[in-house]
Structure formats: structure tokens, C-alpha cells
N, C-alpha and C positions, 0 to 999 in steps of 0.2 A: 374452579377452572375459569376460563376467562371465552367467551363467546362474541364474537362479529357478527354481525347481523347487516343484514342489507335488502329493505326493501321499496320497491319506487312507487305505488301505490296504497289506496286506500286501504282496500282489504289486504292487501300486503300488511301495514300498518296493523291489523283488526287480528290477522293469525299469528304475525309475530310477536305482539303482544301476549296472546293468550299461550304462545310457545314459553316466554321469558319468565310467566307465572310458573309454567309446569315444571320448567328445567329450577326453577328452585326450591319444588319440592325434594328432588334426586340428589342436588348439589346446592346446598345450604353457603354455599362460598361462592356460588355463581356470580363473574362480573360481567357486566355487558356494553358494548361498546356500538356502536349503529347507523347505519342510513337509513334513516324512518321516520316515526310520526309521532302525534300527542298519544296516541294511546300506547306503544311501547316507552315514550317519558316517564306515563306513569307507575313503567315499572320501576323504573332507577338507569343507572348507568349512564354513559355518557352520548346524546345526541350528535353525530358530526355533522351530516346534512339531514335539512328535512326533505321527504321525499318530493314534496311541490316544486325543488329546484331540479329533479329529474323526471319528473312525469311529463313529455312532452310525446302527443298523441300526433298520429298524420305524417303522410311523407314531408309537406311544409312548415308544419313549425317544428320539425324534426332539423330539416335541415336548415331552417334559420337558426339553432338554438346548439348547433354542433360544436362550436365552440367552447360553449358553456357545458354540454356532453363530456367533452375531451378533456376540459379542466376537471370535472367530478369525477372521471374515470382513474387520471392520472394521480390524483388526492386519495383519490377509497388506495390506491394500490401501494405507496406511500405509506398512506395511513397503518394498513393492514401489516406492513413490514416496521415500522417503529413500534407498534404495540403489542406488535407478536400473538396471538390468541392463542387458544389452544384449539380453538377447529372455525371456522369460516361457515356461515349458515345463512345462505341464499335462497330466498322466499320468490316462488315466482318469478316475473319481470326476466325473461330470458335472453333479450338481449344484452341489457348490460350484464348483466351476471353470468351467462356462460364469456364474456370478455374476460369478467372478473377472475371465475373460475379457473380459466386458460393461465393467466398470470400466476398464481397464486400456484397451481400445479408445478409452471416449469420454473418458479424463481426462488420457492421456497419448500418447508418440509411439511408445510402448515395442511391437516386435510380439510376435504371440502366434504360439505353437507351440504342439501338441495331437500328443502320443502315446501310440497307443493311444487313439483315436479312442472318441467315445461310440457305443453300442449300437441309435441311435437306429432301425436297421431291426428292431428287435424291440420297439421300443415308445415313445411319441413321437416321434414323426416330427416332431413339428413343431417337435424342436429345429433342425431344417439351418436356419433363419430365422435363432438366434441367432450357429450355428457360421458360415453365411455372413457374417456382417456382423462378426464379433467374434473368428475365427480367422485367420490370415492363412497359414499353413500347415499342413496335417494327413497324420497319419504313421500308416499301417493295418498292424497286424499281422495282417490278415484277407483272404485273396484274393478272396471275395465284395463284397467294403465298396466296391471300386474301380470295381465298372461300375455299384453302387449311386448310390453318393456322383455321380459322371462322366456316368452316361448316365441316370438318372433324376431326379437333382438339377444337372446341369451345375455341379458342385463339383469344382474337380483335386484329388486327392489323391495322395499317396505311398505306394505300397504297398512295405513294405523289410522283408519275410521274417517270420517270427515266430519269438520268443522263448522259446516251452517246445519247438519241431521246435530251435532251439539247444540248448537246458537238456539234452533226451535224448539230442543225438546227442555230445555233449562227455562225456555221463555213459557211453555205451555205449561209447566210447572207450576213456577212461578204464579201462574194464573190460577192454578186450580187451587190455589191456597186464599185467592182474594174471593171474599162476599161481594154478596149484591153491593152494597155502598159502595168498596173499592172500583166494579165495574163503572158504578155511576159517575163516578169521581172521574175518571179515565173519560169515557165521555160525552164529562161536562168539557173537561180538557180538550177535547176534539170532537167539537162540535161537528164535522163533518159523519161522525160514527154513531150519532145521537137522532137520528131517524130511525122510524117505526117500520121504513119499508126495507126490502134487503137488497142487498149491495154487490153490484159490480165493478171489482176492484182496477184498475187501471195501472199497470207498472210498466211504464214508456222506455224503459232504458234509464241508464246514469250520466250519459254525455250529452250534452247539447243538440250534435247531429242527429244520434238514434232518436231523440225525442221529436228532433222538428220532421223525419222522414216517417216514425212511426204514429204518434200523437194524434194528426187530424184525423187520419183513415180510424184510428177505434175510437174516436167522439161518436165520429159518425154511424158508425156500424154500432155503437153501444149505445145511442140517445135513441133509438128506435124502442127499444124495450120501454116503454114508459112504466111500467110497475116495480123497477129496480132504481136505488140510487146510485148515480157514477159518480164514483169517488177516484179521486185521484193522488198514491203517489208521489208526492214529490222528492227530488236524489237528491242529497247531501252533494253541498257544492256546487247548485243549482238554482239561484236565487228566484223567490217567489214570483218574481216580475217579468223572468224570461216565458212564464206559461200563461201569463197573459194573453197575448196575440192569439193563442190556440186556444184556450177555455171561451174565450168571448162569444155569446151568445147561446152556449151549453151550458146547461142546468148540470152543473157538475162542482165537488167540491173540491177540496186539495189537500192532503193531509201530508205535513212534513216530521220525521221523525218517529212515524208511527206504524209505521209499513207492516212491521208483525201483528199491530192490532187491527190494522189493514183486515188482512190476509184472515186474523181468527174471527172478523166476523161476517165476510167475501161470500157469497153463496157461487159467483164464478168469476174468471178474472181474464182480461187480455193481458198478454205478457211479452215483452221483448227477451230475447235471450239473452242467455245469461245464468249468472246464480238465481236471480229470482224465478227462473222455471223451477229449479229444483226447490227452494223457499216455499212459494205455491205448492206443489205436489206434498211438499213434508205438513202443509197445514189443508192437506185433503180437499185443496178446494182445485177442482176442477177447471180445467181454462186453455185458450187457444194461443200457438206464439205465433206472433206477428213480426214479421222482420224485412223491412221494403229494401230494397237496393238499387241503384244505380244499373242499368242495362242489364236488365232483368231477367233476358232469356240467354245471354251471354254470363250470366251466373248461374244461370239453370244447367247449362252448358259444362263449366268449368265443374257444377257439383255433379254430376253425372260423370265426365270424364277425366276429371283432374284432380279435384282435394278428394281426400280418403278416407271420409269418413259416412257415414248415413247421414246423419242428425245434426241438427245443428243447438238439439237442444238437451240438457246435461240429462232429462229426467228419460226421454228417447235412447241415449247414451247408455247410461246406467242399467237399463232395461233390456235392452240392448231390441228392441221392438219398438214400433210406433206408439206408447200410450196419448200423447197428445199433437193436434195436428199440428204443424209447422205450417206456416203460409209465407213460404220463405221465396223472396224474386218473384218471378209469374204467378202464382199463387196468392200474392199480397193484393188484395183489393178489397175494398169498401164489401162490397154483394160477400165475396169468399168469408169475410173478417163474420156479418153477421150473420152467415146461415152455421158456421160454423160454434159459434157461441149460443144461438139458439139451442142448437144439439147439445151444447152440455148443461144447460140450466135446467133446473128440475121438469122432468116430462120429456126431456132431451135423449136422441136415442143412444148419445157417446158417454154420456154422465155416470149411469153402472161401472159399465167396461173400464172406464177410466179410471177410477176410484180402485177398482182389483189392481190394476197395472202402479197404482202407485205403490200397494203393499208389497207388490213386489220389488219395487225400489228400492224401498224400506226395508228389505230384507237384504237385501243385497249391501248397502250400504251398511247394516250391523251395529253393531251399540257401544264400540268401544268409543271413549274418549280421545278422539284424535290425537292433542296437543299433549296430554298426558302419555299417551303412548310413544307418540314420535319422544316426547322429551327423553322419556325412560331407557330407550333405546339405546338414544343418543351419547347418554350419559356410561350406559352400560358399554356401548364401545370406546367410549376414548377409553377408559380407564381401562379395558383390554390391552390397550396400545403404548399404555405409562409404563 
């Protein structure tokens, strides 16, 4: 069968790669056609854009770049009508792709698939209108999404495991097969992981912004602990030289590429939200999210009154409980960042509690193979419909 793909970021790229592996376990004929990245290339098929020509972040380079928006949108929709698939599979990125989706619904026969469902219970809601009428299956890597999506939207969805509780448990594996040498080897390789003292892991965000607003406040609240080393992190696509300005004068290392060996040898970590909270919790290491904003009690405000959700972080989320503190807007300060990371460092009175609250995440989140399941699905419904 023949599959469209379209995703406009990195982990976009990262899950629908590891989709295009599974879908051809099920379907040994699987073609694939795509908007994406290097790592779905390396599965085969044919690239049409890469997604760095749509990944354009902010209301300003948003609409400097709308142009060039309008051209990719009006190309994918083209594209997708000359090559015909046999089903259209939409990875995140919910703006252009519920657009996509809209088209694709009212111009042709072609269905739509969605994995990696949009975020819509943390903000627009009032996309389930479109994803009802113009999704015809959706695939949650999220155990929350399902009695949202089901028992508040009377929308079925698929819930088929998640993909970074895969990513660490294939990586922790992985390790427990390597001897002392191999560890050594690893690093010799990153030097930053090669102290005798133990380590507080630093993961600032992946975009430029979140780094420069979160960054300086946990140097600072983590350089107080002098018996730990602060390691830092660095995001793909982030070049060494922008954390410059913020490392200078901090006794701190940098480690690119390494982030899970980060994390397995982390005794606690500050953490921007995001995936890497729940990354963190899946490698049991304990840690505070730190996330600064702009008018800060005018965010406090708007979370209080207006977005709909508790947490803002996926493993609070999941939980569906406070297991780690968020210092999210008025909360976010230097004194907050380190009295709160003291508590979870060994002798810390959050560090237990926390550690329970992940198993339970753990539990909730479940064992199945994400990409394998979504694929299987997948596969088992067209062919319902041939």
C-alpha cells in the first residue's frame, strides 16, 4: 500500500521514522512518500519537502514566512492528489495538518490518519470540530488523550503505548549488555561524564528562546551545590557557541548528543518542559521543571483561569498529580529553582515521593511498542476497507 506522510519537526521526523520501520513489518509492499526528515530518508521512499522548509516557530517568523507557508501547503495538497496513497498519516504539527487534513477530507476519498494526536486539551479545544469531521482515525501516545478525546468528546481513539517510554527502555537495554570497558569507552567519549563526583543534569529546552529565558536562572540555583557536577545538555540544532554567553564563568560542562547518557548517570536534573520531563522520570532520576515567561503573573492568571489544563509537564500529566514541582511564571526564580532541587537530591524530602510517583507513570504509560502497534492497526484497517 502506499502511505503519505507529513511531518514539520524534528521528533516528528524521529516518530515517523520509527512508524515507516513498523508499517513494514505488516505490509512488506509498503511505499512511502513524505514531508519530513533524514531519519525517515533512511527508511526509503520518496522525500518531497524537508521539514526545516516548514518549521517556522513565533507569530514573526510565522508571518514573514507565510508565503513560503502557502506555497508548501498548496504543493503537499497537489502532491497528495497526483500520487493518490492509500491513506494520508499526519504526525503532530496541527496547524498545517489539520489544514491538510480539511482538504484531503472534502476533495478526495483518500482517509486520514493522525499520530500523535494534536495537544488540543491544553489549548484549543475547539479543534475536536475539525479533527472530528476530517480525521477518520487518531493514534494517542498519551494515556490521558483517551477518556478525554472518548468520554468528553465522544471521539474513539487509539491509544498504542508511547514512544520516548520505547526510546529509554531499548536505550537502558542496550546498556545493560555493555561491560565496564564499553562504559569507559562512552566516557572517555564525553568527557563531561567522566568525573568521580555526581551529576546534576541541566536540560534548558531545545529552542533558542527557552534556553536564554531558562539557562541563567538554573546555573545559578545549581552552581550553589558545590559537591555535584553541572552538566549540561546541549539540543540538536543548537550550535555549541550559542551557550557560550550563559556557561561563562560556571564550572559546568556541555554534552551534545548524549542526553540519555546524561540522564543515566544524573543523580537530579532541572528540566524545561517538554518531552525531556517525561525522558527524566523514565530514567528515575528526579528533578524540578523550570519554565520563566514573560508577565509572569499574567500567565499565572491565564493558568488559573483560561488554559485547561493542571500541568504543564507531561510526567504531572500522565500522573495526573503533582509528582514534580513545576516553577512555572511567578514561581520561576533563582531562591525557588534552588530550594527546590535541594529537596530532591539525596537527603531531600521530595526525592522518595517522587521516585513512587514515577512508577506510577510507568505504569500508566504501559509496555506496549508504540510504533508497532499504531502501525499494525493501521495496516489492519485499510485492508478492512479494500
Amino acid at each position: 500500500m502506499k502511505y503519505y506522510l507529513i511531518v514539520g519537526e524534528a521528533s516528528g521526523d524521529l516518530h515517523a521514522s520509527r512508524l515507516m520501520k513498523s508499517l513494514r513489518k505488516y505490509d512488506e509492499n509498503a511505499e512511502f512518500r513524505f514531508f519530513g526528515g533524514d531519519l525517515m530518508a533512511t527508511e526509503g521512499g520518496t522525500m518531497v519537502r524537508h521539514y526545516k522548509d516548514l518549521a517556522y516557530m513565533g507569530f514573526v517568523p510565522v508571518l514573514l514566512h507565510l508565503p513560503t507557508i502557502f506555497r508548501n501547503m498548496s504543493f503537499c495538497k497537489q502532491d497528495i492528489v497526483e500520487w493518490h496513497p492509500d491513506v494520508v498519516i499526519l504526525v503532530d504539527y496541527p496547524g498545517f495538518n489539520l489544514s491538510i487534513a480539511k482538504f484531503v477530507h472534502a476533495q478526495t476519498s483518500i482517509p486520514v490518519y493522525y499520530y500523535i494526536s494534536p495537544k488540543i486539551w491544553a489549548w484549543k479545544e475547539y479543534r475536536i470540530k475539525n479533527i472530528r469531521r476530517d480525521v477518520d482515525e487518531l493514534f494517542s501516545i498519551l494515556p490521558f488523550e483517551q477518556p478525554f478525546f472518548e468520554q468528553k468528546h465522544h471521539y474513539p481513539i487509539h491509544y498504542v503505548g508511547n514512544p520516548t517510554a520505547d526510546e529509554v527502555r531499548e536505550f537502558l537495554a542496550s546498556q545493560q549488555g555493555k561491560n565496564e570497558k564499553d562504559a569507559a569507552a562512552v566516557e572517555k567519549d564525553c568527557e563531561a561524564l567522566s568525573s568521580s563526583k555526581p551529576v546534576i543534569a541541566l536540560l534548558a529546552g531545545s529552542r533558542k528562546q527557552e534556553i536564554k529565558d531558562n539557562l541563567p536562572a538554573m546555573l545559578q540555583a545549581a552552581s550553589a551545590f558545590k559537591d555535584y557536577e553541572l552538566v549540561l545538555a546541549g539540543a540538536p540544532g543548537i550550535e555549541k557557541s550559542y551557550y557560550d554567553a550563559f556557561v561563562e564563568g560556571y564550572d559546568v560542562k556541555i554534552v551534545h548528543d548524549k542526553t540519555y547518557h546524561l540522564l543515566a548517570r544524573a543523580t537530579a536534573a532541572l528540566v524545561t518542559s517538554g518531552t525531556a520531563t517525561l525522558e527524566t522520570a523514565l530514567f528515575n532520576v528526579p528533578q524540578v521543571v523550570c519554565y520563566e515567561t514573560p508577565v509572569p503573573h499574567l500567565i499565572r492568571f491565564a493558568y488559573n483561569h483560561i488554559i485547561k489544563c493542571k500541568y504543564i509537564s507531561l510526567v504531572n500529566l500522565i500522573a495526573d498529580e503533582e509528582v514534580v514541582q513545576e516553577l512555572l511564571a511567578d514561581r520561576f526564580s533563582v531562591k525557588n529553582i534552588h530550594k527546590e532541587l535541594g529537596a530532591v537530591l539525596p537527603g531531600g524530602f521530595r526525592r522518595e515521593k517522587m521516585l513512587e510517583g514515577y512508577s506510577e507513570v510507568k505504569r500508566r504509560l504501559g509496555t506496549a511498542v508504540a510504533p508497532d502497534n499504531a502501525a499494525r492497526r493501521m495496516v489492519e484497517l485499510l485492508r478492512e476497507t479494500k
